[in-house]
C-alpha positions as CSV (number, residue, x, y, z in Angstrom):
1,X,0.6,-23.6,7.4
2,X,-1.3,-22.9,10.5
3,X,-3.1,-26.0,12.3
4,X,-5.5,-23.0,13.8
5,X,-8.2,-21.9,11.9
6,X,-8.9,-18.4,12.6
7,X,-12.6,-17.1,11.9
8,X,-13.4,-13.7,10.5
9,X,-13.9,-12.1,13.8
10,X,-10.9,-13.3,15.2
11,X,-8.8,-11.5,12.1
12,X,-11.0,-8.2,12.8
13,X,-10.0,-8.2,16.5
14,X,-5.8,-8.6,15.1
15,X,-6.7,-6.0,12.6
16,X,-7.7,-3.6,14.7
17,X,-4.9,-4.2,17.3
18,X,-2.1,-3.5,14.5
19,X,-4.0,-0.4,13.1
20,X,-4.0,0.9,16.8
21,X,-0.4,0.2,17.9
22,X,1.0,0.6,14.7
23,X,-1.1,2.4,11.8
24,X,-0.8,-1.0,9.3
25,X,-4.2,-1.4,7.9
26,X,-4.0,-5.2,6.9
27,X,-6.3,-6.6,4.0
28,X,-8.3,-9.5,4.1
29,X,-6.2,-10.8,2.0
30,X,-3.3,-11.1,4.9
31,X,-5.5,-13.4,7.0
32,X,-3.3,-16.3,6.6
33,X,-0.1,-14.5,7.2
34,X,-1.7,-13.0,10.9
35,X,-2.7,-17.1,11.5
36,X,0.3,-18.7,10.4
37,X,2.5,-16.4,12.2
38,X,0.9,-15.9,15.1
39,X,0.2,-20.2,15.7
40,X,3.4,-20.7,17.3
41,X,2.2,-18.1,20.0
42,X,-1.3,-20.2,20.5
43,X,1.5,-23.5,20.8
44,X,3.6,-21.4,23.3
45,X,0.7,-20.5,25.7
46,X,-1.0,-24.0,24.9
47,X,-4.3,-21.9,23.7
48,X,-7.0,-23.6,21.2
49,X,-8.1,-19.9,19.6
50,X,-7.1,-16.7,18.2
51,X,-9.7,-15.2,20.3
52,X,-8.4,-16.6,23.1
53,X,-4.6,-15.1,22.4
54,X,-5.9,-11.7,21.7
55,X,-8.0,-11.9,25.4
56,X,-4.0,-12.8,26.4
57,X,-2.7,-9.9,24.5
58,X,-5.9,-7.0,25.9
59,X,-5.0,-8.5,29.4
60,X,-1.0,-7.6,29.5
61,X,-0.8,-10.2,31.6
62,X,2.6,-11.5,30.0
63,X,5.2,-8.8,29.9
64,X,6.4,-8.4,26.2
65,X,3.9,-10.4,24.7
66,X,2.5,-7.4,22.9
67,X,5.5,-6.7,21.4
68,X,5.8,-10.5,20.0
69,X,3.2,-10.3,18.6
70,X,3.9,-6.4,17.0
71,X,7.1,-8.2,15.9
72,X,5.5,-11.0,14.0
73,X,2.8,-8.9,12.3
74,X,5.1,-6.1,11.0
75,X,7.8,-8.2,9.5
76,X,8.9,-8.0,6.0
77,X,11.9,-9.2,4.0
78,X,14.1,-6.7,2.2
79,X,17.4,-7.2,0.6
80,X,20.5,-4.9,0.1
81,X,20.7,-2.1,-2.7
82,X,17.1,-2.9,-3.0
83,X,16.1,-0.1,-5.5
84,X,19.4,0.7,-6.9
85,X,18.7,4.3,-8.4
86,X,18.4,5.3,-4.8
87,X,21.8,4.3,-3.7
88,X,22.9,6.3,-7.0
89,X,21.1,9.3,-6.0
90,X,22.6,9.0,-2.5
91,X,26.4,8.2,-3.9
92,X,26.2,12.0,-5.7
93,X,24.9,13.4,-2.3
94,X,27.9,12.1,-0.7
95,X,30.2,13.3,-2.8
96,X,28.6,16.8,-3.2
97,X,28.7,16.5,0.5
98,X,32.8,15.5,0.4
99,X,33.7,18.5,-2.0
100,X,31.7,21.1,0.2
101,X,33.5,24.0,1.1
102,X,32.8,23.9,4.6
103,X,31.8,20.1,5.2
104,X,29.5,18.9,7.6
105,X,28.0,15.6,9.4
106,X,26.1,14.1,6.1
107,X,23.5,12.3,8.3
108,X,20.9,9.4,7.0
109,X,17.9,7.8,8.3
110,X,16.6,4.5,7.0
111,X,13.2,4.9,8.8
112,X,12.2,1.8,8.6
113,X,14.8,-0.5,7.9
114,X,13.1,-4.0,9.0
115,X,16.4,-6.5,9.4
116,X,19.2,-4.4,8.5
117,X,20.2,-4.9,4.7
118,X,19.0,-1.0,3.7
119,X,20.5,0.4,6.6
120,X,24.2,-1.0,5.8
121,X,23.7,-0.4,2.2
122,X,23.5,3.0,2.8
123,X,26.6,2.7,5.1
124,X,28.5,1.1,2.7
125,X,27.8,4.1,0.2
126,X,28.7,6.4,2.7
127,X,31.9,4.8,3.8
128,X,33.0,4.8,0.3
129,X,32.2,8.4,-0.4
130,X,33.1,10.4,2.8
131,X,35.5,7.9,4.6
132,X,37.2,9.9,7.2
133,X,34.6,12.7,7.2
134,X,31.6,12.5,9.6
135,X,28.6,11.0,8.4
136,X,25.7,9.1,10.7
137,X,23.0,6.5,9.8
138,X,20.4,5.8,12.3
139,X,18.0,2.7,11.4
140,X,14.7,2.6,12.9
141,X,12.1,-0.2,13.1
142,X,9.1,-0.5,15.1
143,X,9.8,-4.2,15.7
144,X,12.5,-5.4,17.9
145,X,13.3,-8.6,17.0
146,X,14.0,-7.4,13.8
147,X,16.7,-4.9,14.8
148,X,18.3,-7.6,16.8
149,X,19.0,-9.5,13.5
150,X,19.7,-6.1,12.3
151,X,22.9,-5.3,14.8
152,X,23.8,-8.9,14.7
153,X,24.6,-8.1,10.6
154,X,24.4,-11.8,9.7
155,X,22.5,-12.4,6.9
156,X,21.8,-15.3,4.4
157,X,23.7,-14.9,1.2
158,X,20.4,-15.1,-0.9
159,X,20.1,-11.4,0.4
160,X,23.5,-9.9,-0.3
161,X,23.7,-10.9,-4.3
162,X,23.0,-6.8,-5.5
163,X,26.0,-6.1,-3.1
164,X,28.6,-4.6,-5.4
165,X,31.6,-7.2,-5.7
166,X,34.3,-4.4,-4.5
167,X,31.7,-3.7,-1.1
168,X,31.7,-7.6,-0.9
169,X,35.4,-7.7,-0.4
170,X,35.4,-4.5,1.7
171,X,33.2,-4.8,4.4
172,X,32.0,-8.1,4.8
173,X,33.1,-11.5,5.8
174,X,32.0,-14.8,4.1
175,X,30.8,-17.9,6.0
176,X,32.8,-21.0,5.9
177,X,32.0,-24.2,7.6
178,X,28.8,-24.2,9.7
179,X,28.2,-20.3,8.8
180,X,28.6,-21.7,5.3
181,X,26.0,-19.9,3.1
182,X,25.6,-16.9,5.0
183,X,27.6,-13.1,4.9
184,X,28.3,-11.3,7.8
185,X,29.2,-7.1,7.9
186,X,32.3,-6.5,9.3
187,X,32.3,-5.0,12.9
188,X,33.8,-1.8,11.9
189,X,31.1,-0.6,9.5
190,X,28.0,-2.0,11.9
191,X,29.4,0.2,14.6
192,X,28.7,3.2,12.4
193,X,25.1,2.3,12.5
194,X,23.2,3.5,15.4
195,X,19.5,1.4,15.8
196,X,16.7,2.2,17.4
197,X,13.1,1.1,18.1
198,X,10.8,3.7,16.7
199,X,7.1,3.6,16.2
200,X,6.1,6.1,13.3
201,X,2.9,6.2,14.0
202,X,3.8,8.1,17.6
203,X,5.4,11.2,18.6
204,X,8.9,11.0,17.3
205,X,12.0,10.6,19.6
206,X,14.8,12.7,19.5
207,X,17.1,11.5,16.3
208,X,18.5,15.1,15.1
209,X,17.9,16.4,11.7
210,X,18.6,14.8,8.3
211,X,20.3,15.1,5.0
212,X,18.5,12.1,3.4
213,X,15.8,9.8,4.5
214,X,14.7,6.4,3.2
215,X,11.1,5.7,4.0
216,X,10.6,2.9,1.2
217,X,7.8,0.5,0.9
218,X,6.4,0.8,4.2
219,X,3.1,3.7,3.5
220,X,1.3,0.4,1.1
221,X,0.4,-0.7,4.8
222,X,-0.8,2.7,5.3
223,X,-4.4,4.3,4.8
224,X,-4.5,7.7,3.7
225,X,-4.7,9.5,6.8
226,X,-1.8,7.6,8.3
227,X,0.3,8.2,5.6
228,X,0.0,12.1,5.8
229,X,0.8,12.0,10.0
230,X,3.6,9.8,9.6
231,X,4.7,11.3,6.3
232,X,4.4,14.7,8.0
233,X,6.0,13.5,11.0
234,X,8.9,12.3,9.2
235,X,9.6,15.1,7.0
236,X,9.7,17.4,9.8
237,X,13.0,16.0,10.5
238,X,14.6,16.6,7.3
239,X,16.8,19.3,6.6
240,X,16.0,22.2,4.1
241,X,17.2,20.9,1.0
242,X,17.4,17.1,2.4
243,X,15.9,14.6,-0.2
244,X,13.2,12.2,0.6
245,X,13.2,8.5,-0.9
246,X,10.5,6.2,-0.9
247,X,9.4,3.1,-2.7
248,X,8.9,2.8,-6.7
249,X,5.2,2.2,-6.4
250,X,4.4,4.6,-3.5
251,X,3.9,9.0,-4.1
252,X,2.7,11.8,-2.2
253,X,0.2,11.9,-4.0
254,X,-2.3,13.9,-2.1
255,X,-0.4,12.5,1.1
256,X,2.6,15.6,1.4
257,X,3.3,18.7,-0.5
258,X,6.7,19.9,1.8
259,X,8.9,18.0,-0.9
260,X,9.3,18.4,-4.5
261,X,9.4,15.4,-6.7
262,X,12.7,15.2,-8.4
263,X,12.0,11.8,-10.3
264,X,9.6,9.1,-9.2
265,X,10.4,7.7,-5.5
266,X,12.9,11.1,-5.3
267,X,11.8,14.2,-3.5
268,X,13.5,17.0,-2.5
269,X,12.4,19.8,0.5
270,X,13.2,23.3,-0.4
């Protein structure tokens, strides 16, 4: 719990700076999360007020300090084979993909894969289906401390209980002694992942075109207008007859009509 009290004002000015930089509209109903994680940055720069620590941030006086603070506001826990119809969906892609006459890079893009867990999930799908045969996953976040974590691959084993028990044994390693309680990814499989910072709410950097792409549980932060440019944005990187996943209580809804809905989170582009 945050020792600062931030007044009403103070959460306007952060609520504004997020929806700039990053397109998250934030309730008023996250104004304790945007004080409690932002105190330690108060502590850090020995400041009494949020007001004075947003002055800090308009100034750019302290190089990255923008990006902290980007970091701490966008940050959300996930967990592997979250959603598991997805990963189903994407095992008969695979393998479609694997008996294709004339088979080619099966490519995925977990667009905004936070600390790591989706993007290996889909990797370990991938690996199992295609092994030898090319396939890519790129994992894009907007925050970089979070893909730090992400490449690191070492996660608490709290997070890695949907794992299948034969993926368990294949591609990772469990903690003994001080790493006791917590799973790393085995080296082989995180090489396979390519991450990369990427702000959806900008022009798009190069990343190639895409078979599937996971954008799950990241448009709630969304208002309606910035769910149709990013949506749009996205979707203009995925390959005719690519499929589209996103979260269980998200649609497209009047947000995107250049996919099909197959079932409910599942779209297809023709």
């Amino acid at each position: 719990m945050s020792v600062y009290n931030i007044t009403d004002q103070e959460f306007e000015q952060f609520q504004r700076f997020i929806f700039e930089v990053a397109g998250i509209t934030l309730s008023s109903a996250k104004k304790a999360l945007v004080s409690g994680r932002l105190a330690k940055r108060l502590q850090q720069h020995r400041m009494d007020s949020y007001g004075a620590y947003f002055k800090l941030l308009s100034s750019g006086e302290v190089p990255g300090e923008t990006q902290i603070a980007i970091d701490l506001l966008t940050t959300n826990e996930t967990y592997f084979f979250r959603e598991p119809k997805h990963f189903d969906m994407l095992r008969e892609l695979a393998l479609a993909a694997r008996n294709a006459v004339n088979p080619r890079p099966f490519r995925v893009w977990s667009a905004a894969s936070s600390s790591g867990e989706e993007a290996y999930s889909i990797a370990m799908v991938l690996d199992d289906c295609l092994g030898s045969l090319p396939w890519d996953v790129v994992a894009s976040d907007i925050s970089m401390r979070v893909l730090e974590r992400a490449r690191a691959g070492h996660y608490p084993v709290e997070r890695t209980t949907h794992i299948p028990q034969a993926y368990l044994r294949r591609f990772c390693l469990k903690g003994i002694d001080i790493q006791q309680g917590t799973l790393l990814v085995e080296r082989e499989l995180r090489a396979r992942v390519q991450f990369r910072q990427v702000n959806l709410n900008t022009t798009l950097p190069e990343l190639g075109s895409f078979d599937v792409i996971f954008l799950r549980n990241v448009m709630i932060y969304f208002n309606g207008d910035t769910k149709r440019h990013v949506v749009a944005r996205v979707l203009s990187l995925l390959k005719p007859g690519g499929h589209f996943l996103i979260g269980h209580s998200e649609s497209l809804n009047d947000i995107s009509d250049a996919v099909r809905v197959i079932s409910p989170s599942i779209y297809r582009k023709p």
